[in-house]
N, C-alpha and C positions, 0 to 999 in steps of 0.2 A: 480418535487420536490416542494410544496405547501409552506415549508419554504421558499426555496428562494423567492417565489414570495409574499408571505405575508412579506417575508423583505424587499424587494426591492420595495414596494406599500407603505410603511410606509416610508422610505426614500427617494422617489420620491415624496412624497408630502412635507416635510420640505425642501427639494434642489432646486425644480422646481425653486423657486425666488431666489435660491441665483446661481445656477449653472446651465447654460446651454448649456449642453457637446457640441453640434451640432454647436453654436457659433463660439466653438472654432477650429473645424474641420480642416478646413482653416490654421489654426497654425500649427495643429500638425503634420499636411499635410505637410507642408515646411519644418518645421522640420527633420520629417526623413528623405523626400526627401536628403535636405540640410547633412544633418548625411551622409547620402551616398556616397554626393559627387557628386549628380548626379544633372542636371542640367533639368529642365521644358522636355525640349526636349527628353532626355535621357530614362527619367523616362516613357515617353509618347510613345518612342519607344519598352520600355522594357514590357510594358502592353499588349501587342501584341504577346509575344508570352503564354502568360496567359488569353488570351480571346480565346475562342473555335469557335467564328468567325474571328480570326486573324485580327480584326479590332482595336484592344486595347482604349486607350483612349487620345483623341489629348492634344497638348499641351495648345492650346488655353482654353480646357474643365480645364483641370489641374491648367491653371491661373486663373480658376473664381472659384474651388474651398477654392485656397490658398487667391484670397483677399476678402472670403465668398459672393461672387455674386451667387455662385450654388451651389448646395447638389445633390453631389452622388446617384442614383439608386443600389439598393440591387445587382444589376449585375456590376456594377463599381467598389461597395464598395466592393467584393468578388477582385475583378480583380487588386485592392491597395493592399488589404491585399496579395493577393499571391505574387504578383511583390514586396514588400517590406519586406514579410516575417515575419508581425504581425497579430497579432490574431484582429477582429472587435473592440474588447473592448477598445485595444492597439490603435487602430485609435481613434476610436468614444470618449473615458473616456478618453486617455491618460496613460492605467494606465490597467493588464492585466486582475484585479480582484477589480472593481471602487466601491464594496458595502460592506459595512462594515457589517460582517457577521462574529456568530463565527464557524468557518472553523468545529472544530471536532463537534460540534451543529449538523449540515451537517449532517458530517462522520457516525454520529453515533458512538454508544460506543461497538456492539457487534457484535465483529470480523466476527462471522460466519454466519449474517446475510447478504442475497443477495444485500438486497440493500446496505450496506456496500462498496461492494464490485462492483458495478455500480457504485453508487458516486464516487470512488474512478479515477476509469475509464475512468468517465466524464470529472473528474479534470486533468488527464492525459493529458486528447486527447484536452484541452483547450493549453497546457503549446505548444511553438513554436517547431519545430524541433531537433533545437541544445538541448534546457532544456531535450527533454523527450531520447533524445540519450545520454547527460551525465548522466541522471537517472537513464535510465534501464544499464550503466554501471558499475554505484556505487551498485545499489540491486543486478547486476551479482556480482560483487567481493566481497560485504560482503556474499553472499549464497554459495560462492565457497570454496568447503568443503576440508579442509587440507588431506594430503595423510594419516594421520593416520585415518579420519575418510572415505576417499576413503578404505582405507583398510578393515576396520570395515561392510563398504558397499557391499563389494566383498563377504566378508564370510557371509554373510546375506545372500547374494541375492544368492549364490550356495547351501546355506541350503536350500533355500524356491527352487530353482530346485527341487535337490534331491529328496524332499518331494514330491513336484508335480511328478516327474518321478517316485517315488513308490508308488504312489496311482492311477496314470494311468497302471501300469504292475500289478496291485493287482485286481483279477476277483471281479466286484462287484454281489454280490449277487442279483439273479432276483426276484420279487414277483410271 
């Protein structure tokens, strides 16, 4: 998506000095830890069963993140996010969607164009678990069609049988 990146180029050049996410790491890191309830050790034991070497990440590793002594590797920072249940952005920015963007700009305006309908996807598959499960709950029950229109649906759909069963019993003419 060439937008996003020509927005988020143009914005990371006016933030660089005023904002630097990675700084703040460390905080946000305690934060949700802390949110949790869970304690240095805890959290360090909980990493372990979200690392695929069952080695997770010590506690000691965990306290030099939170008083910004070390930064997380791409395999750690996967290994926070699964164990705490926020998306990278949500660690890294604070924040799940950190660039100011206009969203339907993105989206696009014509419904039945593909990319449309990838963006859309994308933004999905960003949102945590619990968001994209009350989601697809809310689109299942506005799409859930009243019995009057279940009804309307019946008699459709046994006409276009019918039809189909007497255009198959009907010889079609050979050349």
């Amino acid at each position: 998506m060439l937008l996003l990146d020509v927005e988020h180029s143009e914005r990371a050049g006016k933030d660089r000095a005023v904002r630097e996410p990675e700084r703040e790491f460390g905080q946000r890191l305690a934060r949700l830890r802390e949110g949790r309830e869970l304690s240095q050790e805890q959290l360090s034991q909980m990493t372990k069963a979200h690392d695929t070497s069952g080695q997770g990440i010590s506690r000691a590793v965990i306290s030099m993140y939170e008083r910004g002594r070390n930064r997380p590797s791409t395999r750690e920072l996967r290994i926070l996010c699964d164990t705490l249940t926020v998306t990278p952005s949500e660690l890294l920015y604070g924040d799940s969607a950190p660039f100011d963007i206009d969203r339907w700009q993105v989206l696009g305006k014509r419904e039945g164009d593909a990319l449309f309908f990838a963006r859309w996807m994308l933004l999905l598959s960003r949102l945590n678990s619990d968001s994209q499960l009350a989601l697809f709950e809310l689109v299942i029950n506005l799409a859930r069609p009243t019995q009057k229109q279940i009804a309307s649906i019946d008699v459709d759909a046994r006409e276009l049988l019918l039809r189909l069963a007497t255009e198959l019993k009907s010889p079609t003419p050979r050349k």
